[in-house]
N, C-alpha and C positions, 0 to 999 in steps of 0.2 A: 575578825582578828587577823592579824600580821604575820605570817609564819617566817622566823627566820631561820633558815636551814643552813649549818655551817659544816659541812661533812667533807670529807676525803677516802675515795676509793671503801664507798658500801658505809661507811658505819658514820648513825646519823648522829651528832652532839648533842647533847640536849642543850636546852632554851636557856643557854647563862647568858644571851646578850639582850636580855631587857633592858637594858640602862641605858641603852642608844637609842630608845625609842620613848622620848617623852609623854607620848599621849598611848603607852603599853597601858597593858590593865594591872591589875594588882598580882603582888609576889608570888601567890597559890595559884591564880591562875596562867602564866606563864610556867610554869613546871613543866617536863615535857618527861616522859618516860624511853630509854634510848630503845633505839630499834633498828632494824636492821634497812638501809636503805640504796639497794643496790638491786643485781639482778633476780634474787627471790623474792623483789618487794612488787606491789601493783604499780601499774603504769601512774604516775603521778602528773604527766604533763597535758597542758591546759593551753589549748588556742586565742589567742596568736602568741607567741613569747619571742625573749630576746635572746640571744643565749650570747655570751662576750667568752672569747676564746684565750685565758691566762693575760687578762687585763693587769696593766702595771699599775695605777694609782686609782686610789678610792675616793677620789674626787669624780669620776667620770662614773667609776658605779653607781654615784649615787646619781650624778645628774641622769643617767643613763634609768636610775629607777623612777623617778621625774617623769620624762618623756615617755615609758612605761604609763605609768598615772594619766597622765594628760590624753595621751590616744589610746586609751582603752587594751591593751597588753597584759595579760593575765598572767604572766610570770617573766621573773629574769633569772638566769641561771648567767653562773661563770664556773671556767673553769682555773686550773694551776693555783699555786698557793703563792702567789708574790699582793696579793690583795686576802688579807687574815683575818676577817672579824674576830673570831672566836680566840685570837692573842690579844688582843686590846685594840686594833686597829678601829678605828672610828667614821662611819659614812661622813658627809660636810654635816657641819650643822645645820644649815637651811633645810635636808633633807632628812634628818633626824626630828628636827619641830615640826615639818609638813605633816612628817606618818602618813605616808602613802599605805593605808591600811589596801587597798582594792589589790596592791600587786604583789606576790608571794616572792622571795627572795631565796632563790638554792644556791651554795656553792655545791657542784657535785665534779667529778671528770669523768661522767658519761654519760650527760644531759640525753642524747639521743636512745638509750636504752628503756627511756619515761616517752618516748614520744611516739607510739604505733599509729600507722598512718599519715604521719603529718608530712607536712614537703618541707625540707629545709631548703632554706633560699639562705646561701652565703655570697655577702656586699665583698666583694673582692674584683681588682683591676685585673681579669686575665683575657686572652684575646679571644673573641666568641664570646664575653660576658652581655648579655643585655641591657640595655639603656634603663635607666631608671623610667624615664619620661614614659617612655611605650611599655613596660610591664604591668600585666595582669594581676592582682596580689592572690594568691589563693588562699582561701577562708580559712587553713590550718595550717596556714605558715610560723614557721620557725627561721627567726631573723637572725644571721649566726655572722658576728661580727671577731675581725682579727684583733691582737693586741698594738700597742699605740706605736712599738719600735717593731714591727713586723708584719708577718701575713699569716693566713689564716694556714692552720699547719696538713700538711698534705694526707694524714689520717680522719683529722674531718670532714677533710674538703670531700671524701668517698661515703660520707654519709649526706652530703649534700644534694638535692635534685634541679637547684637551678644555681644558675651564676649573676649576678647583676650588680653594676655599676653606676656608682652616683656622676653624673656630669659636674667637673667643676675644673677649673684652672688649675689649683691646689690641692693636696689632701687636707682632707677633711679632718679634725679631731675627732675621736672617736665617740664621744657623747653627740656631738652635732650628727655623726652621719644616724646615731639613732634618730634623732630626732626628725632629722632629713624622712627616713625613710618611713616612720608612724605617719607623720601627714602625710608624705604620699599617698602612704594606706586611706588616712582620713577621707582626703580632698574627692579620692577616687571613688571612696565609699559614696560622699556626697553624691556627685556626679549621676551615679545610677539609683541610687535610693529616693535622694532627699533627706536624708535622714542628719541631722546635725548632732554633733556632742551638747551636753548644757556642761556649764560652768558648776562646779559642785562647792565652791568658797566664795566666802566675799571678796569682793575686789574694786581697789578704790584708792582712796588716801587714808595713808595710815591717820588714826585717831578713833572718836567717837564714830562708831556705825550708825546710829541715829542721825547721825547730819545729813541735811541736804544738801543738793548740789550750792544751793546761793550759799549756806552756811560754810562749804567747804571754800569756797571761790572768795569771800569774805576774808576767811582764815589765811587763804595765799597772799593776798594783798597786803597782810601785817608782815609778810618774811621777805626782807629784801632777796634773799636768791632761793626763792620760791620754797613747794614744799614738797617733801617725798610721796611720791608714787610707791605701789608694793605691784 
């Protein structure tokens, strides 16, 4: 099950945002009883996670819980209220029909008070910051990224234990540097495991999943400018 957690300073909302999640379960079970969730509540957080620092648009939370799903990230947190579920505000639809059920979704504004022990690692350009390329990831990192028109704010940055920067010409948008920085975690994991992700959904051309490849190849050759990929 999906938890989505839409709180501000300790107190948790209950579950009114089933609607944005087309493959939720049924009305009763979505009910949540409120509670208290803050500093006299148990540590709630879960290795590796993302954590987005007062992100401006719910377009990139969502892609941002996407790339969550894809490499294996056990929760996303954000914090500031300029991204509202719990006023009507809406993730994208792509990632409302996906239901990334495996990644737990918190607004809180003291993610770091859920995380005893972990290393926060904040992707931020400062001088001393380490190269993305050459970084080590540790197994209970906390990914703690700034918002889209700013930087990461100087009260997190002191809960943070490492600094790292992504190598690029440009900045990055804020959903891509997530995504930059899961496969790095990935590829790295590879490298000393072996160990690969599997793919957890179909993927192909949209249509009949029954077809075969000649069936599908057939099918393209009836559409003069080809046929969609998913």
């Amino acid at each position: 099950m999906w938890y989505i957690r839409a709180c501000q300073r300790g107190r948790l909302i209950p579950k009114q945002l089933a609607d944005i999640m087309a493959t939720s379960e049924t009305n009763n079970k979505n009910q949540a009883t409120p509670e208290i969730y803050g500093k006299n509540s148990k540590p709630l957080g879960k290795y590796p996670a993302i954590v987005l620092t007062n992100p401006k648009y719910s377009a990139n939370v969502g892609a941002a819980l996407r790339a969550a799903s894809c490499f294996g990230a056990k929760q996303l947190w954000w914090t500031g209220n300029r991204v509202r579920l719990e006023e009507g505000e809406r993730l994208p639809r792509e990632e409302r029909l996906k239901g990334y059920k495996d990644v737990e979704l918190r607004q809180f504004d003291y993610p770091f008070e859920h995380f005893k022990g972990a290393t926060p690692v904040a992707l931020e350009l400062l001088p001393g910051s380490e190269n993305l390329f050459d970084f080590e990831h540790p197994e209970n990192a906390v990914y703690v990224f700034g918002p889209e028109d700013g930087s990461i704010d100087q009260v997190t940055r002191r809960f943070c234990h490492r600094f790292v920067q992504i190598p690029s010409k440009h900045c990055t948008n804020l959903a891509a540097a997530v995504y930059l920085v899961l496969y790095d975690r990935m590829i790295k994991h590879y490298q000393k495991t072996g160990e690969l992700l599997e793919l957890n959904e179909h993927r192909g051309f949209i249509g009949d999943n029954e077809q075969t490849n000649d069936d599908v190849w057939k099918d393209v050759n009836q559409y003069k400018n080809g046929k969609a990929f998913v």
